[in-house]
Short mmCIF file of the C-alpha atoms (twelve columns), coordinates in Angstrom:
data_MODEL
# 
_entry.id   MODEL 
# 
loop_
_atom_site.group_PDB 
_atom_site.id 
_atom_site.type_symbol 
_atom_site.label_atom_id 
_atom_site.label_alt_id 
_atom_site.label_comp_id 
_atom_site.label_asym_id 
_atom_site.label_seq_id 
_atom_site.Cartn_x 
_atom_site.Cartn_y 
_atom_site.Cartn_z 
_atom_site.pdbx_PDB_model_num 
ATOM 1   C CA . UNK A 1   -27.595 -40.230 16.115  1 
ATOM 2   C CA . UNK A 2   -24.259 -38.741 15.067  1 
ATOM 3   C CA . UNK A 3   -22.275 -37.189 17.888  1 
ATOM 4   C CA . UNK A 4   -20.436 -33.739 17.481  1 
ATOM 5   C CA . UNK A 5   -16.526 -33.989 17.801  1 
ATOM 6   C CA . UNK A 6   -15.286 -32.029 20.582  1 
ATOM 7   C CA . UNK A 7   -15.216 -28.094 18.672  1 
ATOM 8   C CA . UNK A 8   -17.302 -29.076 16.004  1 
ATOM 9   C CA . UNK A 9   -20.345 -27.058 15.109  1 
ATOM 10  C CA . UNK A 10  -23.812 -27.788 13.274  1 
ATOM 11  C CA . UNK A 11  -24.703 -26.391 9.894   1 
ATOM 12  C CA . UNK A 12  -25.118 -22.564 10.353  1 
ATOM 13  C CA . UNK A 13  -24.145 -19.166 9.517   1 
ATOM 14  C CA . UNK A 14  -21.172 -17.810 10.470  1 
ATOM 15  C CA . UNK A 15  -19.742 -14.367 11.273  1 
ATOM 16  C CA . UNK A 16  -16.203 -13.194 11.064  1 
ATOM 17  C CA . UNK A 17  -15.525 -9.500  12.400  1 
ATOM 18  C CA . UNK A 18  -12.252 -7.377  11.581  1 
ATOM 19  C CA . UNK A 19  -12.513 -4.128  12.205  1 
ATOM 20  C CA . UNK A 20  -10.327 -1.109  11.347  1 
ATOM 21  C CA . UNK A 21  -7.195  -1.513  9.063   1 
ATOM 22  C CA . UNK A 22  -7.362  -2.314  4.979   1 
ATOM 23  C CA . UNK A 23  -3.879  -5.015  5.519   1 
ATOM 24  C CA . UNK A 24  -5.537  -6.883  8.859   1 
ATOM 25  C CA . UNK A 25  -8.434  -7.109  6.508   1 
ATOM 26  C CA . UNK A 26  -6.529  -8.752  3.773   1 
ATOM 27  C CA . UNK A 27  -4.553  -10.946 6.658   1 
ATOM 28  C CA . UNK A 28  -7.953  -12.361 6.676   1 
ATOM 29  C CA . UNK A 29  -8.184  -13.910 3.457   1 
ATOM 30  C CA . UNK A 30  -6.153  -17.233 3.925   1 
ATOM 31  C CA . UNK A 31  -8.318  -18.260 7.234   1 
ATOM 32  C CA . UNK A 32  -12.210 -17.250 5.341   1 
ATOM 33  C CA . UNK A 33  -10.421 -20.104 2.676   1 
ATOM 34  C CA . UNK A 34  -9.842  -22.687 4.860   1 
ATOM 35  C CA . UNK A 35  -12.940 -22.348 6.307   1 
ATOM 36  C CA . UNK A 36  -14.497 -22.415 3.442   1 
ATOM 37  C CA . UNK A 37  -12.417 -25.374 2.473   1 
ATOM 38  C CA . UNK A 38  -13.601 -27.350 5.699   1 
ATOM 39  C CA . UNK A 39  -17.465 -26.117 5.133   1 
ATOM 40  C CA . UNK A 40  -18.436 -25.016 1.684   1 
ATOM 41  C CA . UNK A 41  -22.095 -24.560 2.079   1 
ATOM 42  C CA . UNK A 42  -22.184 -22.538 4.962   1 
ATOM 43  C CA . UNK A 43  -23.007 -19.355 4.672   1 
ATOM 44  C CA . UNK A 44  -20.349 -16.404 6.309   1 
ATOM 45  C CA . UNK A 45  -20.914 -13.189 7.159   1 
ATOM 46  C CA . UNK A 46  -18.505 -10.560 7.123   1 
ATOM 47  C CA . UNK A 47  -18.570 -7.185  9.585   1 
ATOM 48  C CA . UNK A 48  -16.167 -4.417  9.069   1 
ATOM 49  C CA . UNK A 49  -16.396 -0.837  8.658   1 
ATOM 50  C CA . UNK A 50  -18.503 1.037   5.923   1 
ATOM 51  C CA . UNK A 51  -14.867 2.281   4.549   1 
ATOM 52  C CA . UNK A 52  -13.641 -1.516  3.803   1 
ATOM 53  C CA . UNK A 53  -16.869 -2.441  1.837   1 
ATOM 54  C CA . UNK A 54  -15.147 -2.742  -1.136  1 
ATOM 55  C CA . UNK A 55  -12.326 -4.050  -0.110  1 
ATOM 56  C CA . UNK A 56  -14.319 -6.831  1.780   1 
ATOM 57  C CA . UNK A 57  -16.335 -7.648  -1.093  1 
ATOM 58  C CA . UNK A 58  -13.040 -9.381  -2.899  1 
ATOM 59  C CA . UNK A 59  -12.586 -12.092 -0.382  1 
ATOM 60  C CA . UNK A 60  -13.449 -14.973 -2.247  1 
ATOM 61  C CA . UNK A 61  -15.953 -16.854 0.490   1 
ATOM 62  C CA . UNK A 62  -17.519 -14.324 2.227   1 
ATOM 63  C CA . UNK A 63  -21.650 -14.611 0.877   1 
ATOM 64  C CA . UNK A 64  -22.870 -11.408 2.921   1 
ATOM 65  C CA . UNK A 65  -21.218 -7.988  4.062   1 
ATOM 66  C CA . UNK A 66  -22.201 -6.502  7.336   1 
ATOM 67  C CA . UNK A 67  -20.962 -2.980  8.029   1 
ATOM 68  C CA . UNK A 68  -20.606 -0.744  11.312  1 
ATOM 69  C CA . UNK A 69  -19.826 2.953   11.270  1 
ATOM 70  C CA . UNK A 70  -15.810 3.766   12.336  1 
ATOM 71  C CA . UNK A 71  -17.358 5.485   15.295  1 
ATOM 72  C CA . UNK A 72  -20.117 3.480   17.111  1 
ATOM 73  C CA . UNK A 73  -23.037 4.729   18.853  1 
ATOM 74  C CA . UNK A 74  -24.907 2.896   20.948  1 
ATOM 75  C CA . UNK A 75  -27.662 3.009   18.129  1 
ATOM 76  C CA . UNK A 76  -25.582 1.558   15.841  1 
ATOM 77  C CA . UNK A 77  -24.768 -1.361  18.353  1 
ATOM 78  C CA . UNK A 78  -28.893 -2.085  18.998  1 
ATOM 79  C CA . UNK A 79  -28.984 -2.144  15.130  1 
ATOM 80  C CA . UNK A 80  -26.044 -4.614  14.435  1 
ATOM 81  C CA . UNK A 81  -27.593 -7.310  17.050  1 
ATOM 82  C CA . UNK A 82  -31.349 -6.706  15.460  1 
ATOM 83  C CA . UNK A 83  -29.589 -7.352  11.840  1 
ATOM 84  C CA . UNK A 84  -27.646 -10.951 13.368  1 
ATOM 85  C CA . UNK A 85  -31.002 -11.807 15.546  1 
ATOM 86  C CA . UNK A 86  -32.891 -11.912 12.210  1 
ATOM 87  C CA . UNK A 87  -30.165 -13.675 10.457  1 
ATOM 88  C CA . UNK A 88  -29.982 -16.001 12.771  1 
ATOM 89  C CA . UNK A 89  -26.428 -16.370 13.387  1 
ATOM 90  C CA . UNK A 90  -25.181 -18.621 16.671  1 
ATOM 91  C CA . UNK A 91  -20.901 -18.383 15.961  1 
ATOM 92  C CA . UNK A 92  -19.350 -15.534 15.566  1 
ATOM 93  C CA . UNK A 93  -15.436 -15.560 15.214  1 
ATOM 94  C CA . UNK A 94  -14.028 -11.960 16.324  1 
ATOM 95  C CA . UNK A 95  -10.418 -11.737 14.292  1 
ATOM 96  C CA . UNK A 96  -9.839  -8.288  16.173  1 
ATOM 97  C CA . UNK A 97  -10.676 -8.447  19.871  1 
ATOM 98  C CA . UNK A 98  -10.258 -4.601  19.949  1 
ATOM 99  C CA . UNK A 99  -12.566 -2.974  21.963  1 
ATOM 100 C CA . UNK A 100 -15.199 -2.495  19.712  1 
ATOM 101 C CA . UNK A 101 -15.037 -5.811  18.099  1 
ATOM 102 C CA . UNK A 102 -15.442 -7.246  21.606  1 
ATOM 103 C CA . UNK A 103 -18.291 -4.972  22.364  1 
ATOM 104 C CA . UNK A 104 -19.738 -5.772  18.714  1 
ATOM 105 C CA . UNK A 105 -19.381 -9.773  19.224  1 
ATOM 106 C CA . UNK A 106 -20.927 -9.768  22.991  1 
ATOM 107 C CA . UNK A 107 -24.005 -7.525  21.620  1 
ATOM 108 C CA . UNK A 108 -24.116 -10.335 19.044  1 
ATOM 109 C CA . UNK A 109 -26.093 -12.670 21.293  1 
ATOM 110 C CA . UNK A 110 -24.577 -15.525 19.415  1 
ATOM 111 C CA . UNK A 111 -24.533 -18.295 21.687  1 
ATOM 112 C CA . UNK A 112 -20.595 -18.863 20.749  1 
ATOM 113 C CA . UNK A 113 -18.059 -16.023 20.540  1 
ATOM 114 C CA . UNK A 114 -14.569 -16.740 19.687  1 
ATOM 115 C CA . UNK A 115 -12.075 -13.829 20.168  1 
ATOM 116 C CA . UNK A 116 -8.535  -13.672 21.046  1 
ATOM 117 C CA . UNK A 117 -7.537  -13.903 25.281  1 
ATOM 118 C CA . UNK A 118 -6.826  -10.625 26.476  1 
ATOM 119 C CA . UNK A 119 -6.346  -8.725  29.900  1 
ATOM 120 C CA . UNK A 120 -9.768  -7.133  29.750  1 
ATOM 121 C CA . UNK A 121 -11.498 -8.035  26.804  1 
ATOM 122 C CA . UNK A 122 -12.203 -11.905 28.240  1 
ATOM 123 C CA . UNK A 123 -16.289 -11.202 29.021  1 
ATOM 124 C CA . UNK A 124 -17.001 -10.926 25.255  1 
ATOM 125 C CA . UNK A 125 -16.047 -14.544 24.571  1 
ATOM 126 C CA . UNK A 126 -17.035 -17.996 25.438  1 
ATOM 127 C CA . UNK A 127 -14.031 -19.492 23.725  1 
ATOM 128 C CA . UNK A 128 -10.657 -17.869 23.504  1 
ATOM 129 C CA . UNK A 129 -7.138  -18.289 21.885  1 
ATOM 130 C CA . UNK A 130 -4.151  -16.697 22.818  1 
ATOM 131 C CA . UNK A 131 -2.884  -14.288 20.166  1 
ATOM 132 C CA . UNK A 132 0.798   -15.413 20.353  1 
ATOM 133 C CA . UNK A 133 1.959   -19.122 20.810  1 
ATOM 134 C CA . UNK A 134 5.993   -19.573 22.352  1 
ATOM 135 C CA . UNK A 135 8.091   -17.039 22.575  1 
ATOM 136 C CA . UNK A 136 8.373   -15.838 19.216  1 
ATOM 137 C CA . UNK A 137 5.615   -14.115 17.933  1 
ATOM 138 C CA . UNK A 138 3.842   -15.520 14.811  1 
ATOM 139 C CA . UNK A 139 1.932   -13.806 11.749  1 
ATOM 140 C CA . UNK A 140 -1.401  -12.681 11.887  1 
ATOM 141 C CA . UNK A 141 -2.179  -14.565 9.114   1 
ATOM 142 C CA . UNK A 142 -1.106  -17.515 11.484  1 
ATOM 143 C CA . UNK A 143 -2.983  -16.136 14.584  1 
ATOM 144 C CA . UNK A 144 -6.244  -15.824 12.797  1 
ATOM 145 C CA . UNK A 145 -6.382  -19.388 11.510  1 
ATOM 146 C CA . UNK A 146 -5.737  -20.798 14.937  1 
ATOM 147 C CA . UNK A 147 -9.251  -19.070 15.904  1 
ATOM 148 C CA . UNK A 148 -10.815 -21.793 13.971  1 
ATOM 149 C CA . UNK A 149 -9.679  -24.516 15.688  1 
ATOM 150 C CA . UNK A 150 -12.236 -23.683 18.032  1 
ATOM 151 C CA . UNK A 151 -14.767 -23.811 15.587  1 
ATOM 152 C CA . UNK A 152 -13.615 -27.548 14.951  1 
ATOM 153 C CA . UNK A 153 -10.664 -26.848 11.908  1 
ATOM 154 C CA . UNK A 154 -8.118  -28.286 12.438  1 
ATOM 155 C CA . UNK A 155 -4.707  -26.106 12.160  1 
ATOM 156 C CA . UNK A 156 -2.807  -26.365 8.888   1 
ATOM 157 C CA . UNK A 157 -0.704  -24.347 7.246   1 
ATOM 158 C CA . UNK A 158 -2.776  -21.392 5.673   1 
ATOM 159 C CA . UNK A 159 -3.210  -21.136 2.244   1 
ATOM 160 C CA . UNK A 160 -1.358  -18.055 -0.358  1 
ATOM 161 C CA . UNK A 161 -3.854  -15.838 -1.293  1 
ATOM 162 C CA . UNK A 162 -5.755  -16.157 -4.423  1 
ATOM 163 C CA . UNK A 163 -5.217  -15.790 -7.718  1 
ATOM 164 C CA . UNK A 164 -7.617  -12.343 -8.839  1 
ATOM 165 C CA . UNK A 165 -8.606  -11.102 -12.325 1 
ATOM 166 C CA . UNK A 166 -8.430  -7.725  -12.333 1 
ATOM 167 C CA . UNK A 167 -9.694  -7.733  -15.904 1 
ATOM 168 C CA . UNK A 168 -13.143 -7.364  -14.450 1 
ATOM 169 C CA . UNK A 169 -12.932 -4.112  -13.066 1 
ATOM 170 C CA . UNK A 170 -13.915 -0.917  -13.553 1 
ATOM 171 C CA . UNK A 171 -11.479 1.604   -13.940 1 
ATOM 172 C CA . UNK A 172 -11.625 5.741   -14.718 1 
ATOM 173 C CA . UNK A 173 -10.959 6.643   -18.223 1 
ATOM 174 C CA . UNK A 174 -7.868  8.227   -16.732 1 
ATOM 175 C CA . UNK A 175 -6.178  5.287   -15.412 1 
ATOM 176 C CA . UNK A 176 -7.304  3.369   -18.506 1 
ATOM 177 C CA . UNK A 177 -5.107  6.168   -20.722 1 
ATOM 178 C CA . UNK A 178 -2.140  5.233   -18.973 1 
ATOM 179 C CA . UNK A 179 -2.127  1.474   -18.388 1 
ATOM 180 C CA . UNK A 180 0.389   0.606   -21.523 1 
ATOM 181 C CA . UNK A 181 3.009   3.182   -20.026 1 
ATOM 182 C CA . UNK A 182 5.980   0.523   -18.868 1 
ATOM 183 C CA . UNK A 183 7.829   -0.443  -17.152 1 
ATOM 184 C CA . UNK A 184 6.128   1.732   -14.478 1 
ATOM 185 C CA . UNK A 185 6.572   1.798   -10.484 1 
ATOM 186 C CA . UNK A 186 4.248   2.483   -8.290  1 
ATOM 187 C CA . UNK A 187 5.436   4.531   -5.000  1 
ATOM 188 C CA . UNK A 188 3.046   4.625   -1.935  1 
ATOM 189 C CA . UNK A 189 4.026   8.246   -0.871  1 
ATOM 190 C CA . UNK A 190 3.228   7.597   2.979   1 
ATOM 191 C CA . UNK A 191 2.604   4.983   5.676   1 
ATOM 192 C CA . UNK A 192 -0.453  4.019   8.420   1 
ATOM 193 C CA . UNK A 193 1.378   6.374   10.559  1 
ATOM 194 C CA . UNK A 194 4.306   8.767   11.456  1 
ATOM 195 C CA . UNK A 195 6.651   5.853   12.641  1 
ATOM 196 C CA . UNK A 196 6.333   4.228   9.303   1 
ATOM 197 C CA . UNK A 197 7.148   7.611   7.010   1 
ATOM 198 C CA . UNK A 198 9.909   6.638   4.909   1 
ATOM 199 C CA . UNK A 199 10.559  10.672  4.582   1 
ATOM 200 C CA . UNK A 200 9.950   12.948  1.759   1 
ATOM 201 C CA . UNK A 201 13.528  13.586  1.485   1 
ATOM 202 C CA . UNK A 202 14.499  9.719   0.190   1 
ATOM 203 C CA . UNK A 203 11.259  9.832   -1.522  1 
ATOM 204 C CA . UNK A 204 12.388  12.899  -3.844  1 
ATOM 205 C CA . UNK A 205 15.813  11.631  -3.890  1 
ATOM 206 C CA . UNK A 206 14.208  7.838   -5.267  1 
ATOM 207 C CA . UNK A 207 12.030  9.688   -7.520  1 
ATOM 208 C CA . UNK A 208 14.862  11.882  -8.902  1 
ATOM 209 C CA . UNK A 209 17.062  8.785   -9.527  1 
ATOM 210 C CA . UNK A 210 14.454  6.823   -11.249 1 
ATOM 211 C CA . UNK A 211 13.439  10.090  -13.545 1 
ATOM 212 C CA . UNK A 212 16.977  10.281  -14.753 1 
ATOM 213 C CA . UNK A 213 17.066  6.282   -16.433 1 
ATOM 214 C CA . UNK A 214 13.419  7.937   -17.623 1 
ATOM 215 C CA . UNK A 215 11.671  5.429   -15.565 1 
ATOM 216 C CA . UNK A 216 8.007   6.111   -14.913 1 
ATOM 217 C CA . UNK A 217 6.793   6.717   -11.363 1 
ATOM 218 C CA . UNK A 218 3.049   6.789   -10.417 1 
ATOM 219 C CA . UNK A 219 2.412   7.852   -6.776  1 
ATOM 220 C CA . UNK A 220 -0.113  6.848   -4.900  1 
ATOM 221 C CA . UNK A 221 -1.691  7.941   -1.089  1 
ATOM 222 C CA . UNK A 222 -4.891  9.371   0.244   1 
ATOM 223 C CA . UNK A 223 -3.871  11.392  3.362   1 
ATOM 224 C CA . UNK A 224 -3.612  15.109  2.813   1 
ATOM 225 C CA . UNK A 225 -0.105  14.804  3.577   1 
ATOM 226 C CA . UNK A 226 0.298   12.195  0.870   1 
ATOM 227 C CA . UNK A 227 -1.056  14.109  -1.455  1 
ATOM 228 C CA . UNK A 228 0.896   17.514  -1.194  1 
ATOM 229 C CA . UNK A 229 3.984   15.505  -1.235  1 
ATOM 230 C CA . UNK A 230 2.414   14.045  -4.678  1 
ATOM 231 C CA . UNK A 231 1.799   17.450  -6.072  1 
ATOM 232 C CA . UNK A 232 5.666   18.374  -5.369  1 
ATOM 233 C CA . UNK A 233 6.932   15.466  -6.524  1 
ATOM 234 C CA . UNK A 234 5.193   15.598  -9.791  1 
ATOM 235 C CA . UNK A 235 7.128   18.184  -11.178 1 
ATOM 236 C CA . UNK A 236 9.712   16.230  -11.375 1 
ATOM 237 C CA . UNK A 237 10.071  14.519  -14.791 1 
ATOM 238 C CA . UNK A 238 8.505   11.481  -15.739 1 
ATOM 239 C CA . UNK A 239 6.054   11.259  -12.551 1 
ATOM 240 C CA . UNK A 240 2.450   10.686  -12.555 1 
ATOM 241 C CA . UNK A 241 0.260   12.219  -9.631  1 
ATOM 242 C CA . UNK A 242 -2.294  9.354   -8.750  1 
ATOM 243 C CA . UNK A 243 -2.709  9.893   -5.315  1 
ATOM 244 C CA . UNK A 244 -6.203  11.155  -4.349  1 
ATOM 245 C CA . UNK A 245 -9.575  9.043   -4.393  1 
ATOM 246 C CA . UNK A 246 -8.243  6.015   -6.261  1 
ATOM 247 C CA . UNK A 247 -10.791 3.041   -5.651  1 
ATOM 248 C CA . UNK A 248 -9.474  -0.031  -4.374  1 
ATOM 249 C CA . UNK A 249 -10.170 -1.753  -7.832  1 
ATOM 250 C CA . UNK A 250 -8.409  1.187   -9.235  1 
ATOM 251 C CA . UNK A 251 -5.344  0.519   -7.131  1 
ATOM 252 C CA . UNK A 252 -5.262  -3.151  -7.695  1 
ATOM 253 C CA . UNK A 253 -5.369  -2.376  -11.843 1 
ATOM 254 C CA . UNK A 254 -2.718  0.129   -11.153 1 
ATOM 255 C CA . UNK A 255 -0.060  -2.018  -9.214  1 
ATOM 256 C CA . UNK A 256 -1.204  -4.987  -10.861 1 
ATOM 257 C CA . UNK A 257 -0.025  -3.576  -14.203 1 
ATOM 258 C CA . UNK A 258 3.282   -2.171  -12.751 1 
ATOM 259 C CA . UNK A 259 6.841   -3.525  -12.470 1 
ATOM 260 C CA . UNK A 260 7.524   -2.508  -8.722  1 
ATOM 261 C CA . UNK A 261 5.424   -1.523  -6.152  1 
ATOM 262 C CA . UNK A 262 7.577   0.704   -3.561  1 
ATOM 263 C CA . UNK A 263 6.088   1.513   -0.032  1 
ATOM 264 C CA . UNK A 264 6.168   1.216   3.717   1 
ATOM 265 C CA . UNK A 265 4.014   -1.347  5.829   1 
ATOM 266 C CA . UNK A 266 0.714   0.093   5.491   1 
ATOM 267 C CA . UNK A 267 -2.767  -0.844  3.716   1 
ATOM 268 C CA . UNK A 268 -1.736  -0.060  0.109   1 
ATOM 269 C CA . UNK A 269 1.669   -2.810  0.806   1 
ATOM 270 C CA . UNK A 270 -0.691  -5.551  1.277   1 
ATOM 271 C CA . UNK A 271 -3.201  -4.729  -1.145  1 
ATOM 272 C CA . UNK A 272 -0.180  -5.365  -3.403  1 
ATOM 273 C CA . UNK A 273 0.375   -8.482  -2.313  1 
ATOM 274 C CA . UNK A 274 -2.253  -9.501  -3.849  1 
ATOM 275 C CA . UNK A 275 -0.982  -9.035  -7.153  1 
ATOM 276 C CA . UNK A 276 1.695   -10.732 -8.899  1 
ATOM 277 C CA . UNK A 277 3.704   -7.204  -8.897  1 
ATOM 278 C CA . UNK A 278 7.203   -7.958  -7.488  1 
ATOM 279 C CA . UNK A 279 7.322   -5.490  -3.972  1 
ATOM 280 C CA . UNK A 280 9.914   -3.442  -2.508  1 
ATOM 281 C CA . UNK A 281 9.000   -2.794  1.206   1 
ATOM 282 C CA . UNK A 282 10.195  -0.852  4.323   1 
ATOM 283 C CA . UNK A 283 9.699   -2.411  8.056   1 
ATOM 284 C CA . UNK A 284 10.478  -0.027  10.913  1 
ATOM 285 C CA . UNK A 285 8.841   -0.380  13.997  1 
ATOM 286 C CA . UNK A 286 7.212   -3.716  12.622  1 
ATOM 287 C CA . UNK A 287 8.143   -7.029  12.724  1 
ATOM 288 C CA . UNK A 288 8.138   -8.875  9.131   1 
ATOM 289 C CA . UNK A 289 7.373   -11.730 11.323  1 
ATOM 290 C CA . UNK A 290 4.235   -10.527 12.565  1 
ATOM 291 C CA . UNK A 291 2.760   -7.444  9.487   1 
ATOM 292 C CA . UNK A 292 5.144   -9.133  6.607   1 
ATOM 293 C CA . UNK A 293 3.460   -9.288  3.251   1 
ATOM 294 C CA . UNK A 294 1.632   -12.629 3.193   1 
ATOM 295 C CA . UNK A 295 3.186   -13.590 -0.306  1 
ATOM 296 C CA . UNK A 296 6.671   -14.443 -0.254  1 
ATOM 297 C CA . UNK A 297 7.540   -14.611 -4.191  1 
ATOM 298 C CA . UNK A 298 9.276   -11.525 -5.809  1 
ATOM 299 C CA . UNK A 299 9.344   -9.537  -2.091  1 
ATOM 300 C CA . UNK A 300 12.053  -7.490  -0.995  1 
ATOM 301 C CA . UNK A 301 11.964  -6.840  2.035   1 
ATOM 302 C CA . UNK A 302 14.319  -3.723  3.633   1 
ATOM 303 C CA . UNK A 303 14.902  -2.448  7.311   1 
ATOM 304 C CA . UNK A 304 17.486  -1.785  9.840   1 
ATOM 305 C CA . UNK A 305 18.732  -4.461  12.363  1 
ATOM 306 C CA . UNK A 306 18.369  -2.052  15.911  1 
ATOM 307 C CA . UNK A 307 17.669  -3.260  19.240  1 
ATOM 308 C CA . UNK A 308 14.876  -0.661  19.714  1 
ATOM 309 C CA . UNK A 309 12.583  -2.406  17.126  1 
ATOM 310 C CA . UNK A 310 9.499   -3.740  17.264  1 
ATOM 311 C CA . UNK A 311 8.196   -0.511  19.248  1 
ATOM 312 C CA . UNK A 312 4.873   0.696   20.412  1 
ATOM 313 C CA . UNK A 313 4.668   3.547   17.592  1 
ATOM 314 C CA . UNK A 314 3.824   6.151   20.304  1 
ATOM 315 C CA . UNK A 315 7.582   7.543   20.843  1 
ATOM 316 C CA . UNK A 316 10.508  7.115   19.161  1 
ATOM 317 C CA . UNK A 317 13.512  7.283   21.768  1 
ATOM 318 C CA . UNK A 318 16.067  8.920   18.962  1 
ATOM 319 C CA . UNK A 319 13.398  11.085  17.738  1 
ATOM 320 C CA . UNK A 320 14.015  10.610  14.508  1 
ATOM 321 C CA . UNK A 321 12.319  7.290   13.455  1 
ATOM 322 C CA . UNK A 322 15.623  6.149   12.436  1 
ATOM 323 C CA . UNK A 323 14.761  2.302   11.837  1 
ATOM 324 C CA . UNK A 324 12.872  4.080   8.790   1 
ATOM 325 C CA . UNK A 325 14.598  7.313   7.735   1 
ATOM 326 C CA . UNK A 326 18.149  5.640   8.116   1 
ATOM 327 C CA . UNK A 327 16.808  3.006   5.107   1 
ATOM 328 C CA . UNK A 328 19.276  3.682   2.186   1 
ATOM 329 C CA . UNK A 329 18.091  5.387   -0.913  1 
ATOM 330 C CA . UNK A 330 20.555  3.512   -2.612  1 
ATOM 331 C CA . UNK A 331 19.347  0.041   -1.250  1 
ATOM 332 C CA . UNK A 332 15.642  0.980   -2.247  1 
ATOM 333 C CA . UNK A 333 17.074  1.903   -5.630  1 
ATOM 334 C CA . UNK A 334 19.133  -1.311  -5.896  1 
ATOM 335 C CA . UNK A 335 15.862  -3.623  -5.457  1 
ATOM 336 C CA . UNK A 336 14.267  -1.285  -7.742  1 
ATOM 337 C CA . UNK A 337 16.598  -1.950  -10.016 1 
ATOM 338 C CA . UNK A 338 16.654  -6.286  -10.035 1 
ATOM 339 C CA . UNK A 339 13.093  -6.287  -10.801 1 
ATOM 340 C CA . UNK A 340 13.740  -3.884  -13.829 1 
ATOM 341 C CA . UNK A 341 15.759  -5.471  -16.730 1 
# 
């Protein structure tokens, strides 16, 4: 008979949860490859929110898509551990350890649970990892691939992400009209959140600048504030109003056909990253270290050296998010400006 290594598992499904946010979703990527690497004909299953089903469906690896509501109810919870019973599924790897992923991966009944050591998220897991190593923290990318040393891989350095064709999908006959206009940028016109706001006044003085070479600029965002800002904007010259329901394939064409992408740490940054597209990108309250853009190629990265940052993102103790606002125009314009010949 041939003995397990210490960490090893048998032959069986696999679930990975990541709830919440469209960039910790895509920090996923390099980790679902190298477990894929280590076990190609296991089967993984994938549980996020209904909103990421798209997104999720582009990670090479993952053979089955789970989803949860963004708010939970309790019947939601019974429904999620009949669906996993009947599936069958004894690991499941929690890349979140929020509180709903915990309560998610302990309603599992899988037999292993492997989540991240917290201060009271600890009775949802058999095995645990702590979430930073030294005293420096390290990426999330990073963090998530040491989970899977406790499913027996070994750590290694994780892989880039990989190469997509976006010839294959669809896009609106609207998007489609525009796709020859070059060299275009693309502008995300917002961040995850008020700390991360850039501010509509650089982003109208950035827009103006790049009107007057006659540079088109196609602005993307969802949020109703993202939007209105759009709708101002776009009276400026050469400026294309994209923000709005864009799919995520829709995105990806867009950005993937552009010179420079332009935008804050936020969902939209990473989603770029996945595309050759060179990036010009704004870190405030963030660490690069920890929420940096997984690729490194053609990334410029731009933000403030103050003693302040990282911060929680709940209060800003100048008021004025200035590790974001205080980001020169001019210095945004300049990176611009080395990606366009």
């Amino acid at each position: 008979m041939q003995h397990m290594a210490q960490g090893e598992i048998n032959h069986e499904d696999v679930l990975f949860i990541r709830l919440r946010l469209l960039g910790d979703i895509i920090f996923t990527i390099p980790a679902i490859q190298m477990f894929k690497k280590h076990h190609p004909q296991r089967m993984v299953h994938y549980l996020v929110e209904e909103r990421f089903r798209e997104a999720s469906a582009m990670i090479p690896g993952v053979d089955n898509i789970i989803t949860v509501p963004s708010k939970l109810t309790w019947r939601d919870i019974r429904e999620f551990r009949k669906k996993v019973k009947n599936i069958g599924i004894r690991t499941v790897v929690d890349f979140h350890s929020g509180p709903s992923s915990a309560l998610l991966t302990l309603a599992s009944g899988a037999s292993r649970r492997i989540g991240y050591r917290t201060l009271n998220r600890n009775w949802a897991y058999t095995d645990m990892a702590p979430r930073h190593i030294g005293k420096f923290p390290s990426h999330s990318v990073l963090n998530q691939a040491r989970l899977l040393e406790k499913i027996g891989i070994p750590l290694e350095a994780p892989p880039p992400f990989p190469a997509i064709d976006f010839s294959r999908f669809p896009v609106s006959e609207r998007l489609a009209a525009v796709s020859r206009i070059t060299p275009k940028v693309v502008i995300h016109l917002g961040a995850g959140n008020h700390f991360r706001d850039w501010g509509m006044e650089n982003f109208i003085t950035l827009v103006r600048r790049l009107s007057a070479r006659q540079i088109p600029v196609f602005m993307i965002g969802h949020s109703a504030n993202e939007k209105q800002r759009a709708g101002i904007l776009a009276k400026i010259p050469h400026t294309y109003d994209f923000s709005g329901s864009l799919s995520i394939h829709e995105l990806l064409h867009l950005i993937n056909g552009a010179a420079v992408y332009v935008g804050a740490d936020s969902g939209p940054l990473h989603l770029a990253s996945l595309t050759p597209t060179p990036l010009v990108a704004f870190f405030g309250p963030n660490l690069t270290q920890i929420s940096g853009p997984w690729r490194k190629e053609r990334v410029e990265i731009l933000q403030l050296d103050m003693d302040c940052r990282p911060c929680s993102q709940r209060k800003c103790k100048y008021d004025t998010i200035r590790c974001m606002r205080n980001i020169s125009v001019g210095k945004v314009y300049d990176a611009i400006s080395n990606f366009i010949k």
